[in-house]
C-alpha positions as a printed NumPy array, in Angstrom:
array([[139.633, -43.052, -49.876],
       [138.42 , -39.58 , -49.066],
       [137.643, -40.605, -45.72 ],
       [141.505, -42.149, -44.959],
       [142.492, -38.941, -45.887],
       [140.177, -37.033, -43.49 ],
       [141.221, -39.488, -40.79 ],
       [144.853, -38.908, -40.749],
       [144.19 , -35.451, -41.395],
       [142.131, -35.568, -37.941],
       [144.786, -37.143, -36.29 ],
       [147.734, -35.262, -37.212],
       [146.1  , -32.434, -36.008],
       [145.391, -34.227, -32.546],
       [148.638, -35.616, -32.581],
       [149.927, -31.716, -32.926],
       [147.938, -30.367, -30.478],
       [148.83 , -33.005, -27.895],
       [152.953, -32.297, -28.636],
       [152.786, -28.793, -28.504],
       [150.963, -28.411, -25.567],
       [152.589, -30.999, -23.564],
       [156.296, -29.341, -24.719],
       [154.684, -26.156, -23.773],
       [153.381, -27.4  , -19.883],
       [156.561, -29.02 , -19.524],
       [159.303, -27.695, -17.559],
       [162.027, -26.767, -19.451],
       [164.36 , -28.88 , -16.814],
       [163.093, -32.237, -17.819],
       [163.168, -31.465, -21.564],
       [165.461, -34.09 , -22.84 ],
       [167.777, -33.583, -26.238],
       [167.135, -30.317, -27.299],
       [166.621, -26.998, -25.844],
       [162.734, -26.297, -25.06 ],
       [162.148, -23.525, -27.443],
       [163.633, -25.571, -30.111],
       [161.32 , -28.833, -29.503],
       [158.436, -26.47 , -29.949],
       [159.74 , -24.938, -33.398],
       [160.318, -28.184, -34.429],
       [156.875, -29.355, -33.456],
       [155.155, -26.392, -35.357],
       [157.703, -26.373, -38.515],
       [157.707, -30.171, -38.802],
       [154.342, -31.075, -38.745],
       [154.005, -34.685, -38.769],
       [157.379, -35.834, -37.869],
       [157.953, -33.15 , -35.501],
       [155.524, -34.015, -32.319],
       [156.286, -37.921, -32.971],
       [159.536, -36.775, -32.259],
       [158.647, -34.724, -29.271],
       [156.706, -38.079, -27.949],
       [159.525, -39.944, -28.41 ],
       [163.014, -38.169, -27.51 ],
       [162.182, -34.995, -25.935],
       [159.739, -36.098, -23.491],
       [160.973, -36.686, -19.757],
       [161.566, -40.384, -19.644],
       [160.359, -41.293, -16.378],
       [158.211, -39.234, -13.805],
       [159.807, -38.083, -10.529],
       [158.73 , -40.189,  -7.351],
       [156.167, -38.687,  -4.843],
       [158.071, -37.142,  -1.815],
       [157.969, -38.828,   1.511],
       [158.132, -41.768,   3.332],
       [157.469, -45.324,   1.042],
       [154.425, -46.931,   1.42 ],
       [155.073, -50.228,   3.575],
       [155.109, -53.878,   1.65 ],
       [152.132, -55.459,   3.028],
       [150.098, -58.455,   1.325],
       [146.501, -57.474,   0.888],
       [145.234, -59.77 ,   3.516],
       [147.03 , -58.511,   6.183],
       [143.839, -56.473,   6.906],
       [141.409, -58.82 ,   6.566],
       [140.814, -59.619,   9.735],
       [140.849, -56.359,  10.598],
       [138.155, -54.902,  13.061],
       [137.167, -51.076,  12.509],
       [135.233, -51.981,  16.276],
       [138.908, -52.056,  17.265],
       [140.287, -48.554,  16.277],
       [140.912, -46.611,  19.431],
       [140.505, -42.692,  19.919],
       [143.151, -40.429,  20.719],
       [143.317, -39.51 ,  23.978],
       [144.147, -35.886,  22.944],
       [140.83 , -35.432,  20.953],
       [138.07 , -36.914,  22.905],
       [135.528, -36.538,  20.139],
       [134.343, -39.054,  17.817],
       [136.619, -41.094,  15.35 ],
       [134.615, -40.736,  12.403],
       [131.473, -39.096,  11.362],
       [129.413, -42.223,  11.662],
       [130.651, -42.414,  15.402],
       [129.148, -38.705,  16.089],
       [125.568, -38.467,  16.821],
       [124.607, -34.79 ,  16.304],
       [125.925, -35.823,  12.32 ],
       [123.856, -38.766,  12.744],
       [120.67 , -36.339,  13.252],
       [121.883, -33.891,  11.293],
       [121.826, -36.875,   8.405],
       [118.872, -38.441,   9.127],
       [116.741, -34.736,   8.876],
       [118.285, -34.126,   5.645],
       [117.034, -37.381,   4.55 ],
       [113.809, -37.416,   6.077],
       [112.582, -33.928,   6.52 ],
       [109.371, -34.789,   7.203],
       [110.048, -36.911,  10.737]])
């Protein structure tokens, strides 16, 4: 029984940590319900009730979406058949597409791994 004890002991404190910090990182815009300052009194003053509250009403419900342009709907197979022999190099930038296209990286590679040759 001592042990049951011990483990909720060990994860209240856990649990704790987790709330505060996470109230703490988070911007005080996106709190939700109360006022910042107040989730984190309530946190420290109301130990075990306090951060399960946090997790579940003062947390920001959803995360903001990424900036920019969405990523286009295409099935997984659409590149299957794709060819990297295909990819075409800019005619700006006359170089090499990749490094496994370059040859001095090629050497430069194949001394590392061989030092002795």
């Amino acid at each position: 029984m001592v042990w049951l004890a011990g483990l909720f002991t060990l994860l209240t404190i856990v649990l704790w940590v987790y709330a505060f910090f996470d109230a703490l990182t988070t911007p005080a815009s996106e709190v939700r319900n109360l006022p910042k300052f107040l989730w984190l009194i309530a946190i420290v003053v109301f130990t075990p009730v306090g951060p399960l509250l946090w997790l579940f009403l003062g947390r920001p419900r959803t995360l903001a979406p990424a900036p920019g342009p969405a990523a286009p709907d295409r099935p997984a197979s659409a590149f299957a058949d794709a060819d990297p022999a295909d990819a075409q190099a800019d005619p700006q930038h006359p170089g090499p597409i990749g490094p496994d296209d370059d040859p001095e990286f090629l050497r430069r590679l194949n001394k590392r791994i061989n030092p002795d040759e």
